[in-house]
C-alpha positions, 0 to 999 in steps of 0.5 A, spaced: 430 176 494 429 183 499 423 186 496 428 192 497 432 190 492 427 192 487 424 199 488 421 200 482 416 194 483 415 195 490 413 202 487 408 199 482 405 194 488 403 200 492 399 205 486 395 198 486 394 199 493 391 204 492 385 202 490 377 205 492 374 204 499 368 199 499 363 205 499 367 209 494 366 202 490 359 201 491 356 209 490 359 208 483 353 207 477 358 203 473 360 198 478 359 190 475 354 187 479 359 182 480 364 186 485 358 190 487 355 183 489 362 180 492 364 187 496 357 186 500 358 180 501 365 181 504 363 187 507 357 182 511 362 177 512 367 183 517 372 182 511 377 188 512 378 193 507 386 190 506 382 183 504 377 187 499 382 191 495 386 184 496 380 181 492 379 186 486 386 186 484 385 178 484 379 179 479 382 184 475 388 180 474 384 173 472 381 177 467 387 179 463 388 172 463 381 171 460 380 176 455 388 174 453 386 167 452 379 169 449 383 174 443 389 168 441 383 163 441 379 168 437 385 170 433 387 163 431 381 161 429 380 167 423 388 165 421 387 158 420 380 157 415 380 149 417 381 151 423 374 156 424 371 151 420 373 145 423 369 148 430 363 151 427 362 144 424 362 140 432 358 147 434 353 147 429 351 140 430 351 140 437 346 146 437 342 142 431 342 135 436 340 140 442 334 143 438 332 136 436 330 134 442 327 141 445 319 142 445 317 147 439 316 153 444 321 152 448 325 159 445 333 158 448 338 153 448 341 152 454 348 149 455 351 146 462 357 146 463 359 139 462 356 139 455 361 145 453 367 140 456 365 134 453 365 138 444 373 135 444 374 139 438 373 147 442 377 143 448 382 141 443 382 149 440 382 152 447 388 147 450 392 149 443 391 157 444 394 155 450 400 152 448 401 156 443 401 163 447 402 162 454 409 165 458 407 164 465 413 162 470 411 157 475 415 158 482 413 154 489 416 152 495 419 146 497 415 143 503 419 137 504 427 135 502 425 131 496 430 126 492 428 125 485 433 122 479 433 124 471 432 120 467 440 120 465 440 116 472 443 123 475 440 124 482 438 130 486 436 133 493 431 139 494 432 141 501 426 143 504 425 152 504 427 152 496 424 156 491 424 151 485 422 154 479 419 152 472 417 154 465 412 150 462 412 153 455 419 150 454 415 143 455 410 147 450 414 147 445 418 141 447 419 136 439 419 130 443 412 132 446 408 136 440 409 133 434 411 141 429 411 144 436 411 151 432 405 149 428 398 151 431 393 145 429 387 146 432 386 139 433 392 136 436 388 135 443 383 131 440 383 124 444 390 125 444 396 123 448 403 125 449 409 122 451 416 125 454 422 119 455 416 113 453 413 116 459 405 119 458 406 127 460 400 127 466 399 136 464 402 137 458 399 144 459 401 148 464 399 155 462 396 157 469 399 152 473 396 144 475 392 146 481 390 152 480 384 154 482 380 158 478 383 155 472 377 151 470 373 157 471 377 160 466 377 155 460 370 154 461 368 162 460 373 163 454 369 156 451 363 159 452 365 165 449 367 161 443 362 158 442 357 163 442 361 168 438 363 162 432 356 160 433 353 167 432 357 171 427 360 171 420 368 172 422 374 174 419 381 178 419 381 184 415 387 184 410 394 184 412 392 184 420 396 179 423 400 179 431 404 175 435 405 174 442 409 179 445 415 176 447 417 181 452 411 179 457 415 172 458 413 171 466 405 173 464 400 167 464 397 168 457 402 174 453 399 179 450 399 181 442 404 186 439 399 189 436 391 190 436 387 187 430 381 189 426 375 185 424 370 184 419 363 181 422 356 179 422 350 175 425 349 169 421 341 168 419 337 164 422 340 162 428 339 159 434 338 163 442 344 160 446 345 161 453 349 157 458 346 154 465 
């Protein structure tokens, strides 16, 4: 549709734009090493300034998904005790493992990337979350006319040019799918396998779309910071806090919550060094 057609939205896009230059980026003392690293870079590499700003809106909008998916992670944990206990056991013995096989002067356990994907249980804590509280619709374009035929037998043609467009979370909360799909159970993912009309469903999580690129990304960070945080604190709800994800944000990959919650915590005692390679 016209972008015309929607002046309010035109008008939020350009403030958006309206971004600092690249030396007003790097003359600032709070500038995070990452975006002072990658605007150097882009700046060396005879990127335009429309390409920098274009960057750093996309940054910033990675990292609201991030931070969404790490506090319904969190969150989840701390509303479901066998839940949190259920992680802390798997990461907990991991580190025990890890440390096991470590030289008595060696001072910080190292994680890779691959040891943090192969603990099904976070795997399994991160995938639910995003069942559970994503809204993201998907559009694409149709590069090709395409016939398909529904599992009723009807058929149907997309013409090349189309918008088509999905809603994975109606899949997400699909009974034929997820058994008690309403129900968080932090363990569902665990060697698991799902089936819609006796068929294996090959994404049964879509909260960033299939080939998204920096989707990897994403899930390792928000286990990462799961894994450290459960690993080195004492967590819990203070009474009476709850949430629910705002339905009003229905569009947005991960929806934010209705309210902020407030917790308690502490550093467990005698814990390990942790870092991530």
């Amino acid at each position: 549709m016209p972008v015309k057609l929607f002046p309010k939205a035109v008008k939020a896009l350009e403030g958006l734009c309206n971004q600092p230059t690249s030396a007003e980026l790097l003359q600032r003392d709070d500038l995070s090493e990452y975006l002072r690293f990658s605007t150097n870079f882009m700046l060396e590499h005879n990127q335009t300034e429309q390409d920098i700003i274009g960057h750093n809106l996309v940054y910033l909008h990675v990292n609201y998904n991030t931070f969404r998916l790490a506090f319904w992670s969190l969150y989840k944990l701390l509303e479901n005790r066998e839940a949190l206990e259920g992680l802390r056991k798997e990461i907990d013995e991991v580190v025990r493992c890890k440390r096991a096989e470590m030289d008595d002067d060696e001072e910080e356990i190292v994680f890779s990337m691959e040891e943090i994907d192969s603990l099904k249980v976070l795997d399994s804590v991160v995938n639910e979350t995003l069942r559970v509280s994503s809204g993201v619709f998907v559009v694409r374009s149709v590069l090709e006319d395409t016939e398909f035929e529904m599992e009723n037998g009807q058929n149907f043609t997309v013409r090349k040019g189309d918008k088509v467009a999905m809603y994975p979370p109606a899949m997400h909360k699909d009974p034929e799918i997820f058994e008690n799909p309403d129900e968080y159970k932090y363990d569902r993912f665990v060697d698991a396998k799902f089936y819609k009309y006796g068929k294996e469903v090959k994404n049964p999580v879509m909260a960033f779309g299939a080939l998204c690129p920096g989707k990897k990304y994403a899930i390792v960070q928000s286990k990462w910071f799961l894994l450290s945080s459960m690993y080195s604190f004492d967590m819990e709800l203070c009474d009476g806090e709850s949430t629910q994800p705002d339905i009003n944000y229905y569009g947005h990959e991960i929806l934010p919550p209705t309210k902020e919650v407030q917790i308690r915590y502490k550093l467990r005692q005698n814990i390990e060094k942790l870092s991530f390679l």
